[in-house]
N, C-alpha and C positions, 0 to 999 in steps of 0.2 A: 291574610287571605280573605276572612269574612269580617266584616266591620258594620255591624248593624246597631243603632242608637236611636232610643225609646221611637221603633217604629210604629206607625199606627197603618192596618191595612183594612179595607170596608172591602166586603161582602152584601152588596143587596143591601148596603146601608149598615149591614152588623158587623162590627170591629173583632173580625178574627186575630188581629193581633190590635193589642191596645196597648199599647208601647212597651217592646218586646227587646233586650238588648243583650247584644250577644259576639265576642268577638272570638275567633278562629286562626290558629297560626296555621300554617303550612304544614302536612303531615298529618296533622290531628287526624283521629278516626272521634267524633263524635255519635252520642248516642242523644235524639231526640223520646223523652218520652214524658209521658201525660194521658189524661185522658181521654177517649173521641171528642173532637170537634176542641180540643184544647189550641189550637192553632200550627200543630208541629206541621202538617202539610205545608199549610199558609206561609210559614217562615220558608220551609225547602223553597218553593213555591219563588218566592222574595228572592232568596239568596240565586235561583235559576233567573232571574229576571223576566219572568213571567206576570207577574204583579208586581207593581209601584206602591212606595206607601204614600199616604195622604200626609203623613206629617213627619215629622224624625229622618233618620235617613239612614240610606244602606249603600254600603260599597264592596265591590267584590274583587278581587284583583287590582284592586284602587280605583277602580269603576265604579263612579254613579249609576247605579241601579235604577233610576229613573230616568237620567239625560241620557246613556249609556246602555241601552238594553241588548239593542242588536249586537256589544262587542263585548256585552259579557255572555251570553247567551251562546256567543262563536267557541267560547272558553271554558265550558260548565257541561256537565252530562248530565241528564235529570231524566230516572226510573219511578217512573211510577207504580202503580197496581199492576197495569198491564204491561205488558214488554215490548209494545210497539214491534212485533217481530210479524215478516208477510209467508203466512203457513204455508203457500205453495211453494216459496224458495228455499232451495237450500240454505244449509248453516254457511256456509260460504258466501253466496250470495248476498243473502241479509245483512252480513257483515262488509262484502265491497261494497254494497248502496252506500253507506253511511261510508265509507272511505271515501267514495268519489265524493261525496259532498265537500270536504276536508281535502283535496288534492291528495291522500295517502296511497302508497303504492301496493301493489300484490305483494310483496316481501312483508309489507306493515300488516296486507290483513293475514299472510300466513301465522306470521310469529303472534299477532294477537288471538288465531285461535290456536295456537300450538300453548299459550298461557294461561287459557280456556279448558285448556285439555279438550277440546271437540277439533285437534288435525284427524291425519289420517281418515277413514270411513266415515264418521262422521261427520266430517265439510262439505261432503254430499248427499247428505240426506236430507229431503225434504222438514222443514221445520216442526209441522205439522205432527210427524212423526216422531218425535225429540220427547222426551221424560221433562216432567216441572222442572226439574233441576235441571238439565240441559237445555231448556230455552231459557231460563234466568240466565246462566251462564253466557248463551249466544248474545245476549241483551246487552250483560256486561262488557263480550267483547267487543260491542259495538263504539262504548264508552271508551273504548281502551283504543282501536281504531281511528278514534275520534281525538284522540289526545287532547281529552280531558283534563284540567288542572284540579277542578274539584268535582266529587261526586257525589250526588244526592239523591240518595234512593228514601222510597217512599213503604216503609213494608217490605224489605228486601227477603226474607224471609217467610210470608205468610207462602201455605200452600207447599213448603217446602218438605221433606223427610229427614231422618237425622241426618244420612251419608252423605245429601244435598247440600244441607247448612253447613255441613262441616267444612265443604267442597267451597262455598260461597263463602265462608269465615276465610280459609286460604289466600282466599282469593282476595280479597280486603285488605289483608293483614300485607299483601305481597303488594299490591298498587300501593302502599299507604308507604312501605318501603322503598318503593320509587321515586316516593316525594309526592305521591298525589295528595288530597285532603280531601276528608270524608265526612258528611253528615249523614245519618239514615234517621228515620222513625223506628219505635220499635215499640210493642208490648212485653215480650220477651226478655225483662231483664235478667232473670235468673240463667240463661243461656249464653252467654257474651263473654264469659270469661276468657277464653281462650283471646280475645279481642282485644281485654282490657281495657274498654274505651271513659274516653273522658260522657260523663253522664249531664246531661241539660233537663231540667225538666219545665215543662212549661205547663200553664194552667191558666185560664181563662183570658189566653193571649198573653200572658207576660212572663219573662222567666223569672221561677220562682226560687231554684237552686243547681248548683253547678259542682258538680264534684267528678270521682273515678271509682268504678267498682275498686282499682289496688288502695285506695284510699278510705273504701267503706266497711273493707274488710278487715282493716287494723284497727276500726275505733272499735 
């Protein structure tokens, strides 16, 4: 799914990843973590096809990530900080935008927010009006909408509540059972259990170790 080898990606001239390598099978739920400014954005970043790297090279779906950006980019869901969500439309709304972009029908975006858990009352509620944890969630169902093969969130959880994270841990743990592939960023590692994710860490651009919380807990 992700196939990234000793990439190197400049910033303003500064090598946010300096040859960074990292490979992904389908399914995985990855966990990016590290320092600020350790590169983990940069990589998501990479793997969205948003940045090219200058040297090494990255492939996503077996897409060149620099010759290739516009078809992998058709193929990737990337959340950032913000949720990209338009506060005066409805939860419904927000979610057919991003259908029609994708040819998806009314049926795709009900069942994607009936997934969501925001059918019913809340598909017409102004955005705007929505709890943190129910515009994360509208975000995600956008990705979901969008028929996403991988998903890379950036901070998925900051700004969250527990009932929220828990709601958004579900929520992962069910697209990742679909067959999607998942990268996020996270500070939080002591919370991720329920997740069980394979653990990346990166640090001054390059990954420095690779392992699984079920794996860290037995040694």
């Amino acid at each position: 799914m992700v196939d990234v080898r000793d990439a190197v990606v400049t910033m303003a001239g500064f090598p946010a990843l300096a040859g960074a390598t990292i490979a992904v099978r389908e399914g995985d739920i990855v966990v990016l973590a590290g320092p600020n400014g350790a590169g983990k954005t940069t990589l998501l970043r990479l793997c969205a096809g948003l940045v090219a790297p200058v040297r090494g090279s990255a492939r996503v779906f077996g897409l060149d990530v620099a010759e290739q950006r516009d078809e992998v980019r058709s193929r990737v869901g990337f959340l950032g900080h913000a949720n990209g969500l338009y506060g005066e439309l409805t939860t419904r709304e927000n979610v057919a935008f991003h259908a029609a972009l994708v040819g998806a029908s009314r049926d795709e975006v009900d069942a994607a927010l009936h997934r969501l858990g925001l059918g019913g009352r809340l598909a017409d509620v102004p955005v705007a009006r929505l709890s943190a944890g129910q515009r994360r969630r509208c975000a995600l169902a956008n990705l979901v909408v969008r028929r996403a093969g991988l998903w890379l969130l950036d901070e998925p959880h900051a700004g969250l509540d527990a009932t929220a994270r828990r709601e958004l841990d579900d929520t992962l743990l069910a697209a990742s059972r679909s067959g999607a592939t998942i990268m996020f960023a996270s500070h939080d590692l002591d919370r991720l259990g329920t997740l069980r994710p394979r653990i990346v860490r990166i640090e001054s651009g390059c990954v420095t170790s690779d392992s699984s919380l079920r794996k860290g807990a037995g040694q």
